[in-house]
Rosetta silent file (secondary structure, phi, psi, omega in degrees, C-alpha in Angstrom):
SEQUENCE: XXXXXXXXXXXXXXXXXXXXXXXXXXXXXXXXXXXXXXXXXXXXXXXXXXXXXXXXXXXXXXXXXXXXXXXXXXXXXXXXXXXXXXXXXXXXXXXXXXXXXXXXXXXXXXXXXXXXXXXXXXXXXXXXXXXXXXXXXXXXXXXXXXXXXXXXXXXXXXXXXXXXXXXXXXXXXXXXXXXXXXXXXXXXXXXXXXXXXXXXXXXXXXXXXXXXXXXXXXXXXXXXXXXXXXXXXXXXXXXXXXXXXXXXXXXXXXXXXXXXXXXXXXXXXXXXXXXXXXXXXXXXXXXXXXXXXXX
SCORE:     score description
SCORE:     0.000 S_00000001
   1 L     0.000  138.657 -169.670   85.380   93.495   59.740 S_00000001
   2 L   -81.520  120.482  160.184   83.456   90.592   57.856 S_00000001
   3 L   -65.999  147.541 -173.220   81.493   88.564   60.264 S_00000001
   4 H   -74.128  -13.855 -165.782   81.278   84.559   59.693 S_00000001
   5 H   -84.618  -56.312  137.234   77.340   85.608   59.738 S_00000001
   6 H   -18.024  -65.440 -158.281   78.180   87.891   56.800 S_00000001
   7 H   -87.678    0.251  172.349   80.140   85.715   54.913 S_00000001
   8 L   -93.294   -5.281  167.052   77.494   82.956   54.708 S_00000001
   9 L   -91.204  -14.375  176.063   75.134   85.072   53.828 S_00000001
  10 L  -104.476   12.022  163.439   76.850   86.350   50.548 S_00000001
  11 L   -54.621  114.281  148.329   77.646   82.411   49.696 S_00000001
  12 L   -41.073  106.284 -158.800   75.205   81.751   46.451 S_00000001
  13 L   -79.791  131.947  148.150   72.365   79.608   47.175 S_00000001
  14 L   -60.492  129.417 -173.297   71.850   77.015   44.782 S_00000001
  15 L   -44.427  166.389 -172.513   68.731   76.972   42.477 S_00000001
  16 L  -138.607  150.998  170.296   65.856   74.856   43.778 S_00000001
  17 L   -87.586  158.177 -167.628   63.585   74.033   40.942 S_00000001
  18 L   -68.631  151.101 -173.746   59.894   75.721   41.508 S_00000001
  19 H   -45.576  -60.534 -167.713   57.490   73.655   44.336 S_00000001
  20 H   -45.974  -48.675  151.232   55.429   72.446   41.447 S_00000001
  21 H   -49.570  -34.925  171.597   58.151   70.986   39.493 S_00000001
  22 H   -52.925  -48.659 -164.177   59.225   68.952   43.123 S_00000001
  23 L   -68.291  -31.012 -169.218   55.637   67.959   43.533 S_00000001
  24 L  -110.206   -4.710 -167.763   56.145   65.820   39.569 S_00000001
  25 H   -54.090  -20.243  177.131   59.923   64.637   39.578 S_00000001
  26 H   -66.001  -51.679 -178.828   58.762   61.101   38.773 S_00000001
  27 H   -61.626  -67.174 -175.678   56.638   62.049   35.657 S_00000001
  28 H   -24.798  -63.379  171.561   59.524   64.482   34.812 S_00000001
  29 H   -39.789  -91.133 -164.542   61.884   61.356   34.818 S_00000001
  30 H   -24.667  -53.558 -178.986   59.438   59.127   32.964 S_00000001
  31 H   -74.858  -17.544 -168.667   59.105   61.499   30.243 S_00000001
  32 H   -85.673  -42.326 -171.737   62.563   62.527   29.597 S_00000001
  33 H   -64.309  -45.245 -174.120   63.783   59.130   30.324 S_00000001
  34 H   -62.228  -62.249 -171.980   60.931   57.447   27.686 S_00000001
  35 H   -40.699  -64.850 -167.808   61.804   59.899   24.970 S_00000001
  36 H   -25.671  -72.384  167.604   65.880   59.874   25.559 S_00000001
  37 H   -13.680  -84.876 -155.013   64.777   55.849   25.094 S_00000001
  38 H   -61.551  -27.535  179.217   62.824   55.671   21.798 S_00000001
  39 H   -52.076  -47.216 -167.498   65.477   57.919   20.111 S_00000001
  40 H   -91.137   -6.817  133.794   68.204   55.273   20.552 S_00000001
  41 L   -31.007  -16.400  169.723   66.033   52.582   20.430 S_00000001
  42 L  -122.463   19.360  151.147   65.943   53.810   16.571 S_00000001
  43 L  -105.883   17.235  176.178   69.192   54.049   16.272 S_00000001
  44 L  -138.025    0.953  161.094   70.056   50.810   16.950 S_00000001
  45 L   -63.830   -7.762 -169.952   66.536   48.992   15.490 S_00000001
  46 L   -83.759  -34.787 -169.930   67.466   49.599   12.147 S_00000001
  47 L   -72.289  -78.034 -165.258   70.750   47.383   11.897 S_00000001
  48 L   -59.620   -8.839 -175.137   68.856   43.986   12.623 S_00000001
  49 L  -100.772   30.541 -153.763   65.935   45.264   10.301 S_00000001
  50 H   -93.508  -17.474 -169.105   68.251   46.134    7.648 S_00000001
  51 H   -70.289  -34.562 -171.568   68.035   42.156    5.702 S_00000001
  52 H   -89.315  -32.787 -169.112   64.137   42.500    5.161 S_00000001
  53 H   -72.434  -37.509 -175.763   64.426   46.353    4.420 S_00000001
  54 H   -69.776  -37.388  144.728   66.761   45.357    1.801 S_00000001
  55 H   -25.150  -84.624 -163.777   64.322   42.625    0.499 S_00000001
  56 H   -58.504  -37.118 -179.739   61.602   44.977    0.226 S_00000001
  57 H   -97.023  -27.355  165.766   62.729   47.999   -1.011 S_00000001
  58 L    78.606   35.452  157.539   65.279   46.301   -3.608 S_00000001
  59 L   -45.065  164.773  170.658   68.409   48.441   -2.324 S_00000001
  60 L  -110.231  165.035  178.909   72.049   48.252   -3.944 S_00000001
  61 L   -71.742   35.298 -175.638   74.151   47.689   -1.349 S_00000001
  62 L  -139.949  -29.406 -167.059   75.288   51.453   -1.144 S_00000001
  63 L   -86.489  -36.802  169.834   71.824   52.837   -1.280 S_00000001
  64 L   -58.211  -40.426  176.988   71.037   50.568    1.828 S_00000001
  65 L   -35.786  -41.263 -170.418   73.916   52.026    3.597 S_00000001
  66 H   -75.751  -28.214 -165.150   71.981   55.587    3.232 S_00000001
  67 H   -74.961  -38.078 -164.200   68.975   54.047    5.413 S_00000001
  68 H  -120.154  -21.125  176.190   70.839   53.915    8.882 S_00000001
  69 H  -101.571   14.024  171.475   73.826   56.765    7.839 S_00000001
  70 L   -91.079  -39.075 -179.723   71.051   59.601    6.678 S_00000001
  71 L   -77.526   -3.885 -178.608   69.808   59.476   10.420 S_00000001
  72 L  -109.723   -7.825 -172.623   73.347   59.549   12.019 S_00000001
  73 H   -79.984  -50.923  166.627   74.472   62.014    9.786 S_00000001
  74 H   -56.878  -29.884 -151.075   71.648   64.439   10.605 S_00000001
  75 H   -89.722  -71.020  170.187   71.313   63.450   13.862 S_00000001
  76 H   -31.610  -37.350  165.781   74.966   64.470   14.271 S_00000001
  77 H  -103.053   -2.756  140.545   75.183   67.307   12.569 S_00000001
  78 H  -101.038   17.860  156.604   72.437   69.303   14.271 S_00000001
  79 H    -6.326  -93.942 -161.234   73.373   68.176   17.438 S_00000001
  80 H   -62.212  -28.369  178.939   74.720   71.614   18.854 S_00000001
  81 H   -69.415  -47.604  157.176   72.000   73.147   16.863 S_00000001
  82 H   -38.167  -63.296 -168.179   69.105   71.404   18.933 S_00000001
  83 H   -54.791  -40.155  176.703   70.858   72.676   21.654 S_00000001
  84 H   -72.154  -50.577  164.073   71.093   76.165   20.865 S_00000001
  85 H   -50.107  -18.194  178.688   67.643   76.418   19.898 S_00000001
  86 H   -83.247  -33.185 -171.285   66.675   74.906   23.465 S_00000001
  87 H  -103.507   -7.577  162.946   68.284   78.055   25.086 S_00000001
  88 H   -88.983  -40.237 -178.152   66.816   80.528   22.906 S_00000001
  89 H   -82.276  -53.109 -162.122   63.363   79.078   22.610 S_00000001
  90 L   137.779  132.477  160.185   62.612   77.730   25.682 S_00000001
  91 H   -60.214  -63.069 -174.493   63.488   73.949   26.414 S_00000001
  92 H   -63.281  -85.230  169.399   60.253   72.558   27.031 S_00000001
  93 H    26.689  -84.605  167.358   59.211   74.165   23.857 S_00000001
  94 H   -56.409  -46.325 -150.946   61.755   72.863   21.726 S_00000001
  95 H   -76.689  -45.737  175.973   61.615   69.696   23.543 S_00000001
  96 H   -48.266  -63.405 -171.850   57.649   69.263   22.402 S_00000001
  97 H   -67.067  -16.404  155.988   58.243   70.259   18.719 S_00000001
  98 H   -93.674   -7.636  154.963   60.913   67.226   18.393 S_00000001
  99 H   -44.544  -73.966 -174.162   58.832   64.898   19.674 S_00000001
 100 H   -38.604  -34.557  177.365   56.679   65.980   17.048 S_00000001
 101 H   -57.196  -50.748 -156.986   59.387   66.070   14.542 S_00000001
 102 H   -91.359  -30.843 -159.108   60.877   62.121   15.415 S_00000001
 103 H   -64.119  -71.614  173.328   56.905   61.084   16.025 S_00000001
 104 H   -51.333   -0.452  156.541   56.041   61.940   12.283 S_00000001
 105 H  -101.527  -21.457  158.026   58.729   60.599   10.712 S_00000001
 106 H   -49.988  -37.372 -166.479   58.538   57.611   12.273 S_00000001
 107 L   -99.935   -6.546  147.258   54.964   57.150   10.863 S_00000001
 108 L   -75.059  -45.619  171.273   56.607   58.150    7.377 S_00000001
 109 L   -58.548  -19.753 -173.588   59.092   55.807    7.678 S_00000001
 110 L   -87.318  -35.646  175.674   56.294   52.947    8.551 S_00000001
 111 L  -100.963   30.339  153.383   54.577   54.103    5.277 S_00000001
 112 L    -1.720  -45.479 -137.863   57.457   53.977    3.056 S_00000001
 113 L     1.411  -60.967 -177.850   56.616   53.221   -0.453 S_00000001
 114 L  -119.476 -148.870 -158.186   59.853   53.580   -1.973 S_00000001
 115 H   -99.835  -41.994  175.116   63.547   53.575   -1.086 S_00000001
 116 H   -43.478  -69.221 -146.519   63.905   57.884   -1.486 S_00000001
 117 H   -50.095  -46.824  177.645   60.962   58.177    0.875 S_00000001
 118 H   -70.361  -12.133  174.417   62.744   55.978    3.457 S_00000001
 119 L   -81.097  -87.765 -179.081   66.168   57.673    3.740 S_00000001
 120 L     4.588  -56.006  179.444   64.355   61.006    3.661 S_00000001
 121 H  -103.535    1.322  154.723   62.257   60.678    6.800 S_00000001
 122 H   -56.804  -58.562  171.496   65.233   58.835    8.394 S_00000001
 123 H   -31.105  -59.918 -161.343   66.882   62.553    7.737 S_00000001
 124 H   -66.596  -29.715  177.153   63.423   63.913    9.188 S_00000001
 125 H   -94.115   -6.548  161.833   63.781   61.920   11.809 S_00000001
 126 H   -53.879  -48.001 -170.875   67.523   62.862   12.414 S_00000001
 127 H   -53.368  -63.034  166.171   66.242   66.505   12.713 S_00000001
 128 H     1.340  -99.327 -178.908   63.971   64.777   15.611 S_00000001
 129 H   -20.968  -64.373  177.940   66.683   63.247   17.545 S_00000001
 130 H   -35.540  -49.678  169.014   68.550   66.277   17.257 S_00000001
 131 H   -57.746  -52.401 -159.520   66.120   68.161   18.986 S_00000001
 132 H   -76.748  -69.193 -150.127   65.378   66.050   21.340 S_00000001
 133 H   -83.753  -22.812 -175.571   67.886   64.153   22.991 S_00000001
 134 H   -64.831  -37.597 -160.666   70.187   67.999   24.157 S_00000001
 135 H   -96.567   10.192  164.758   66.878   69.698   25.497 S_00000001
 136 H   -77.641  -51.294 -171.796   65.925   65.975   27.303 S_00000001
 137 H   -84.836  -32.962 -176.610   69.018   66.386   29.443 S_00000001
 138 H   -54.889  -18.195 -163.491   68.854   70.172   29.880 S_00000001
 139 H   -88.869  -71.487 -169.709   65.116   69.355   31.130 S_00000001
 140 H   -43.623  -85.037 -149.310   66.754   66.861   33.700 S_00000001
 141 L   -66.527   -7.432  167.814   69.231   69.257   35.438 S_00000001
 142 L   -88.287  -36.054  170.950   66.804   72.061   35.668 S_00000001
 143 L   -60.225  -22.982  173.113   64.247   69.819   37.282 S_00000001
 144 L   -96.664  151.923  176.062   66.519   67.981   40.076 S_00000001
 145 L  -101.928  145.848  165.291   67.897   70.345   42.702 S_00000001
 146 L   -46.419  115.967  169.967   71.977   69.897   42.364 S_00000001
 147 L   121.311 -164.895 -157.898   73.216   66.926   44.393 S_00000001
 148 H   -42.533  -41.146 -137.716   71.792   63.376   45.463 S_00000001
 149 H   -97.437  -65.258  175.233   68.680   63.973   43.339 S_00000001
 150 H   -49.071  -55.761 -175.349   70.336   65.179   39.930 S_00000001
 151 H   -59.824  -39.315 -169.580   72.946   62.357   40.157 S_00000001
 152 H   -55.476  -37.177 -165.796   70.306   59.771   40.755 S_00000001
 153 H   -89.325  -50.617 -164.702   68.401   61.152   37.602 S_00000001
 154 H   -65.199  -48.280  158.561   71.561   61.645   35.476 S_00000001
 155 H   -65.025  -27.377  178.115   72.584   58.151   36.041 S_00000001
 156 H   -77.082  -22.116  169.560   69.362   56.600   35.333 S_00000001
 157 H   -49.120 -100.321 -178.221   69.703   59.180   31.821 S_00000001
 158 H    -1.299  -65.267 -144.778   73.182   57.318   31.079 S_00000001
 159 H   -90.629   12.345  166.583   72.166   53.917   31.854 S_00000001
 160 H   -57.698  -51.030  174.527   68.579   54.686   29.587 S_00000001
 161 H   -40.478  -57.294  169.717   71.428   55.203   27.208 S_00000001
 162 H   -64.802  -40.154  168.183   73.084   51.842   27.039 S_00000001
 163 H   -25.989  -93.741  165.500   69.851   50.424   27.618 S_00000001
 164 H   -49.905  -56.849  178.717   67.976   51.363   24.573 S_00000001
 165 H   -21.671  -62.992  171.583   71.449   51.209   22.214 S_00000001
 166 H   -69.962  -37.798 -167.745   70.891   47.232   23.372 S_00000001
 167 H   -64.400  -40.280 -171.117   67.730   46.426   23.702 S_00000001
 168 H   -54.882  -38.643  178.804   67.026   47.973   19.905 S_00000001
 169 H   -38.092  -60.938  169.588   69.217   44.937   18.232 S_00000001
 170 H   -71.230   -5.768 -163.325   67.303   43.077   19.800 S_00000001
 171 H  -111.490  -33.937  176.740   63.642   44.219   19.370 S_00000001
 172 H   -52.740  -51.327  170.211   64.477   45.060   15.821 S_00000001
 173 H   -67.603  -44.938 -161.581   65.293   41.279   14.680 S_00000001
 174 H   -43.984  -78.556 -160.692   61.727   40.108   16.571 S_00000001
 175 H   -40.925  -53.533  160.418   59.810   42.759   15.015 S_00000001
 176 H   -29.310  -92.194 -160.176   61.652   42.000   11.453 S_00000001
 177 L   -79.762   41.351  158.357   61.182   38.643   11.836 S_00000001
 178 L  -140.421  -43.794 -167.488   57.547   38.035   13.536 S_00000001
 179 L  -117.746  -84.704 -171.533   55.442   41.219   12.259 S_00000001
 180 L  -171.778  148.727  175.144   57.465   43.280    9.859 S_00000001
 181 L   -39.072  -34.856 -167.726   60.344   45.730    9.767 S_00000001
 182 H   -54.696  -21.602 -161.345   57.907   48.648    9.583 S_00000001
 183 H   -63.596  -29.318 -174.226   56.334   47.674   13.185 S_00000001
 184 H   -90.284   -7.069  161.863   58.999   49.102   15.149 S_00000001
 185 H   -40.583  -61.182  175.286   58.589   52.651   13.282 S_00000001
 186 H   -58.212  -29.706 -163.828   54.967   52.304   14.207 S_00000001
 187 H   -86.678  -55.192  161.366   55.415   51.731   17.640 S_00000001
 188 H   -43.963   11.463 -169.851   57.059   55.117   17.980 S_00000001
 189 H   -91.780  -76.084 -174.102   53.946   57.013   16.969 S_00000001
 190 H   -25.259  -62.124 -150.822   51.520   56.189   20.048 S_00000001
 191 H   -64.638  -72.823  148.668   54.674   56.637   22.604 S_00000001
 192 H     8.167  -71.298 -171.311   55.616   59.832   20.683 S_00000001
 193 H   -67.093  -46.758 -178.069   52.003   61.571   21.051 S_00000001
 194 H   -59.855  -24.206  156.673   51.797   60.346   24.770 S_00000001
 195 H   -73.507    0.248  174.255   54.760   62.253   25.047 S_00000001
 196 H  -117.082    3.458  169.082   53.360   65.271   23.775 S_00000001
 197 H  -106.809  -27.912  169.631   51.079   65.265   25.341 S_00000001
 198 L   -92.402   26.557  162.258   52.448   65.080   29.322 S_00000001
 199 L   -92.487  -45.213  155.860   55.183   67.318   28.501 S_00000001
 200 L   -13.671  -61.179 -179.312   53.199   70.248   28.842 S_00000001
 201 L  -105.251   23.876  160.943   51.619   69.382   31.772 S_00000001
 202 L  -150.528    9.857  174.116   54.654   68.623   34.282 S_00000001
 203 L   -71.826  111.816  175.504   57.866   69.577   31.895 S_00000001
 204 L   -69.160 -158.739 -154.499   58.909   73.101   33.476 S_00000001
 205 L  -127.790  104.314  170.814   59.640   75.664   30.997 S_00000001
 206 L   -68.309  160.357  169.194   62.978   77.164   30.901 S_00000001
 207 L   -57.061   96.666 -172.592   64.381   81.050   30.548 S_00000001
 208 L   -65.576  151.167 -158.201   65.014   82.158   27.262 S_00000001
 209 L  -107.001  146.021  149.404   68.350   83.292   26.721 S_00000001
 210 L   -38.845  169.552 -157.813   69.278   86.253   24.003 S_00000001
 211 L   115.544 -172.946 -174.986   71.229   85.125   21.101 S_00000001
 212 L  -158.182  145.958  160.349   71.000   83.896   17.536 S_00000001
 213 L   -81.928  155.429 -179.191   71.452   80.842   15.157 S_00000001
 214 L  -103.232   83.477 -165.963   74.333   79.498   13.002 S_00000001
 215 H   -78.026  -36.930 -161.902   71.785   77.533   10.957 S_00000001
 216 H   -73.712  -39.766  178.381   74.354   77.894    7.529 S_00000001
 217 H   -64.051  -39.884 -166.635   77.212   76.483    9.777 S_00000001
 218 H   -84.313   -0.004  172.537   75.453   73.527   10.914 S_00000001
 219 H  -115.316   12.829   86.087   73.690   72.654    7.671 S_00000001
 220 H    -8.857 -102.613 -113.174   77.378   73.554    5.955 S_00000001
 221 H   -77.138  -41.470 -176.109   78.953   71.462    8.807 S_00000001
 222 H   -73.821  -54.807  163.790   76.482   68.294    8.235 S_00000001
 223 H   -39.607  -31.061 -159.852   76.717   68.440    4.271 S_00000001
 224 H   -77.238  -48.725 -122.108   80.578   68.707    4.543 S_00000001
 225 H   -87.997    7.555 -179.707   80.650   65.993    6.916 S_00000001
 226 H   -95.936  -23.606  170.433   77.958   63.550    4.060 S_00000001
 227 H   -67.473  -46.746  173.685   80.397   64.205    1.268 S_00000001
 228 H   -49.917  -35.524 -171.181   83.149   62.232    3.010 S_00000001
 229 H   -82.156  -27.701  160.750   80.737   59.622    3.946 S_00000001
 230 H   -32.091  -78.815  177.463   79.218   59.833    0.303 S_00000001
 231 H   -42.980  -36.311 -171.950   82.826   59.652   -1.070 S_00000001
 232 H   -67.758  -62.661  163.827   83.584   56.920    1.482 S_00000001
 233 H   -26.034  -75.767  174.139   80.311   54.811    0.350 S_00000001
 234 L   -86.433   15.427  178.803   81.249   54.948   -3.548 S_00000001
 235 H   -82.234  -17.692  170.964   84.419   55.039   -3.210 S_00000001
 236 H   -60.306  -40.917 -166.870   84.563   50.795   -3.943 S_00000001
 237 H   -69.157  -15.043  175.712   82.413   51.597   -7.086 S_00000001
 238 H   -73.011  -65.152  166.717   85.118   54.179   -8.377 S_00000001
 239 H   -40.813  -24.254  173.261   87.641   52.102   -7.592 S_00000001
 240 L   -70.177  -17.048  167.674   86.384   49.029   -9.698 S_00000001
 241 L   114.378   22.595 -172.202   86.779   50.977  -12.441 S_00000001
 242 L   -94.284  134.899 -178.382   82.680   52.369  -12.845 S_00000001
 243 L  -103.113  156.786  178.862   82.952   55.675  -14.008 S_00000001
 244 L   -67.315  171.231  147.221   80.409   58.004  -11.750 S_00000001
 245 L   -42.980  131.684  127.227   76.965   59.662  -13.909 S_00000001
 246 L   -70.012    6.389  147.750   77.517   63.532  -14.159 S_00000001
 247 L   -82.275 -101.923 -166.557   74.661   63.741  -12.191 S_00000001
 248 L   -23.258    4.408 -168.902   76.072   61.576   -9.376 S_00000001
 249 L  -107.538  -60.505 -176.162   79.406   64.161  -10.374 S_00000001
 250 H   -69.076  -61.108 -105.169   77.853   67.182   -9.679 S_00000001
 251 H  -107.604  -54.378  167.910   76.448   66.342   -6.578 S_00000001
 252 H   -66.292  -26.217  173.758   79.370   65.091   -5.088 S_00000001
 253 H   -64.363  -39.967  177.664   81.457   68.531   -6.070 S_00000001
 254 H   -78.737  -10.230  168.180   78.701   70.217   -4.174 S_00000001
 255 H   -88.179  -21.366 -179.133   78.717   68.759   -1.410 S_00000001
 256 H   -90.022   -7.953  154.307   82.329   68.994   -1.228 S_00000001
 257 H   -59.673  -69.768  175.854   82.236   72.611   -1.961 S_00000001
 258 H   -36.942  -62.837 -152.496   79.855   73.174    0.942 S_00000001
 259 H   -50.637  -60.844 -165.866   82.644   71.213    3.354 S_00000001
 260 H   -53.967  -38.837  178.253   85.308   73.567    2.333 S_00000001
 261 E   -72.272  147.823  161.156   83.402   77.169    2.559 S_00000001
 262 L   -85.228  175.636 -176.990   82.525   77.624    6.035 S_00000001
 263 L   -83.502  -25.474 -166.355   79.554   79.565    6.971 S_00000001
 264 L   -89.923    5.512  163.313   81.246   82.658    7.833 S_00000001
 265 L    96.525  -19.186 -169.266   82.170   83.274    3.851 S_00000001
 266 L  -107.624  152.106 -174.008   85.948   83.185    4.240 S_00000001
 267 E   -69.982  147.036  127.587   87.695   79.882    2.432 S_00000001
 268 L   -14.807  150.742  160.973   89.721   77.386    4.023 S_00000001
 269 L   -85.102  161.813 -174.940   93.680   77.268    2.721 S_00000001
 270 L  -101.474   37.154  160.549   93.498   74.434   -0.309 S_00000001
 271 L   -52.745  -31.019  174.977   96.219   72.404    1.928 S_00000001
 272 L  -133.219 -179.489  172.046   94.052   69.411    0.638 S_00000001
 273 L   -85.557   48.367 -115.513   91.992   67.912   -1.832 S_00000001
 274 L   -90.563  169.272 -167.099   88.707   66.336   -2.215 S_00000001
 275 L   -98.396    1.815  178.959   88.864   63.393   -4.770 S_00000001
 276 L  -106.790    0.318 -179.496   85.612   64.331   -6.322 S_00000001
 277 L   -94.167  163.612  158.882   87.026   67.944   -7.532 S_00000001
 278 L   -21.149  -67.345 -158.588   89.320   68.464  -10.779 S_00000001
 279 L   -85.167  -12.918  178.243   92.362   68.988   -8.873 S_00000001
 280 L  -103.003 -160.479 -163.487   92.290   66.052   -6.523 S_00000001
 281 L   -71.260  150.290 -178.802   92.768   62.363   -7.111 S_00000001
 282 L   -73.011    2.880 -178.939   91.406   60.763   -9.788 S_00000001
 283 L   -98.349   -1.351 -174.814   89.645   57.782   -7.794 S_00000001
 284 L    80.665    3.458 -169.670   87.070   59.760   -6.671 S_00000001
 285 L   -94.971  154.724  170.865   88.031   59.075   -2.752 S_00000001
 286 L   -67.003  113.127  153.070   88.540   61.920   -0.227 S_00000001
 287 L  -113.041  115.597 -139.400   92.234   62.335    1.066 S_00000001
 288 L  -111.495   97.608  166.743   92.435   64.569    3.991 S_00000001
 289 L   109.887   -3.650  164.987   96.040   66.369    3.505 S_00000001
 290 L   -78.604  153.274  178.056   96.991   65.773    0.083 S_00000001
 291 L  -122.464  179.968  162.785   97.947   67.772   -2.662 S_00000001
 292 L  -126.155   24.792  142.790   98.643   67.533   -6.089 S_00000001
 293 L   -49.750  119.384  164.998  101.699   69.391   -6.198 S_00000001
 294 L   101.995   28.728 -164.477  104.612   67.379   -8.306 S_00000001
 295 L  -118.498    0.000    0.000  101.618   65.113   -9.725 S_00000001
C-alpha cells in the first residue's frame, strides 16, 4: 500500500538553478534584459533614420526599402535556427557569439561607405538578432527557479520588448537629426562588448542536447520568403511598364526556385505560380494559388 510519505516523495522536484547562479540573478537580468533591448532598439531606429540614410547614400526608393527589410528578413528567417543552435551548443555560448555577431555589424553599418555595404551588414546583423534574442530568453528561464521569480523576470523580458520597439523611433529621429544617422549603430558597439564581456562571468552555461542542423531549410526558408518580398518591392516597377534587366531576371527565378524546393529534395505540387518564372503571370508579381491553366 502507497503511503502519503511515499507518494510525495516520488512527486518531481523542480529544478533550482545552481547556488552561484542565485548568488547573480540581478546581473543575469541586466544582461539578458540590455541585450534583448539593443536588438529591438535596432529594429525600430532605422525607420526615423531612414530620410537622412536616403540623403546620404542616394537610394531609389526600392533599394531603401532593402535597408530595414534585409534585417527583418534575416532576422526572421533564422529565428528557429538561433534557437536550435542554443540547445546543441550550449546557450551561453551561442548567446556570446551573437553578441559578437550584432556588435560587429553594427560597427559596419556605422562605417558604411556605400549603399551594398549597408544592407549587407543589416543581413549580418539579422544573423545577430537571430542568435540572440531565442538563447536571451532560454538564459532567463534556466536562471529563475519556476514561479514568483521567473514571472517577475519574464515580464520585465516582455515589457523590455515594447520598451525598446518605442523608445527606438524615438532615439533614432534625435540621433538623425542632432549627430548623424550612423551614431545610433555606434552606440551598439561599446554596449555590445560590455556584454561580452559579463556574460561569461555570471551567464550559466546550459546542457548540450544531441541533435543536428537544418541549416539548407532555414537558409531555403529565408530566401523563399525574400523572393516574395523582392517580387512585392518591384512589383510597382513591373507594373509601370519597366521591363526587369536579365540580371535582375535571373535572380529573381532563383530565389523563387529556392522557395519552391524545400530542403529535404522532394518538390512542392506546381498548384501555383511565381510571377517571375515562364509559366506564371506576366507582371512579374507573386500570386499564391494561381495557375495558368485555360490562359
Amino acid at each position: 500500500m502507497t503511503t502519503p510519505t511515499s507518494i510525495t516523495a516520488s512527486r518531481p522536484t523542480p529544478t533550482a538553478p545552481p547556488a552561484s547562479t542565485a548568488r547573480h540573478t540581478r546581473a543575469i537580468l541586466a544582461i539578458v534584459l540590455v541585450s534583448y533591448f539593443m536588438i529591438l532598439l535596432d529594429n525600430s531606429i532605422i525607420f526615423t533614420a531612414l530620410p537622412k540614410i536616403h540623403t546620404a547614400m542616394r537610394y531609389s526608393p526600392t533599394g531603401l526599402a532593402w535597408v530595414q527589410d534585409a534585417y527583418t528578413l534575416v532576422f526572421g528567417g533564422l529565428l528557429l535556427l538561433g534557437a536550435r543552435a542554443g540547445d546543441l551548443l550550449g546557450r551561453r555560448r551561442v548567446f556570446v557569439a551573437g553578441l559578437a555577431v550584432f556588435a560587429t555589424a553594427s560597427l559596419l553599418i556605422g562605417l558604411a561607405p556605400t549603399g551594398w555595404w549597408l544592407v549587407a551588414a543589416r543581413a549580418l546583423q539579422g544573423v545577430g538578432a537571430a542568435i540572440v534574442a531565442p538563447s536571451s530568453l532560454s538564459l532567463l528561464t534556466a536562471s529563475f527557479p519556476a514561479g514568483k521569480q521567473r514571472a517577475k523576470a519574464v515580464a520585465l523580458y516582455g515589457a523590455t520588448a515594447g520598451i525598446g520597439s518605442r523608445l527606438g523611433l524615438v532615439l533614432g529621429g534625435a540621433l538623425a537629426d542632432w549627430v548623424s544617422w550612423r551614431a545610433g549603430f555606434f552606440l551598439n558597439v561599446p554596449i555590445g562588448a560590455a556584454m561580452i564581456l559579463l556574460a561569461p562571468r555570471y551567464l550559466p552555461e546550459t546542457v548540450r542536447r544531441p541533435g543536428r542542423f537544418d541549416l539548407a531549410g532555414a537558409i531555403s526558408a529565408t530566401f523563399g520568403v525574400g523572393a516574395i518580398v523582392y517580387a512585392v518591392i518591384h512589383s510597382a516597377q513591373a507594373a509601370g511598364g519597366h521591363p526587369r534587366p536579365p540580371s535582375r531576371r535571373w535572380r529573381s527565378e532563383w530565389l523563387c526556385w529556392s522557395c519552391w524546393w524545400p530542403s529535404n529534395g522532394a518538390p512542392r505540387s506546381r498548384s501555383w505560380r511565381c510571377g517571375c518564372s515562364p509559366a506564371g503571370s506576366a507582371s512579374g508579381r507573386i500570386w499564391p494559388g494561381s495557375s495558368t491553366s485555360g490562359r
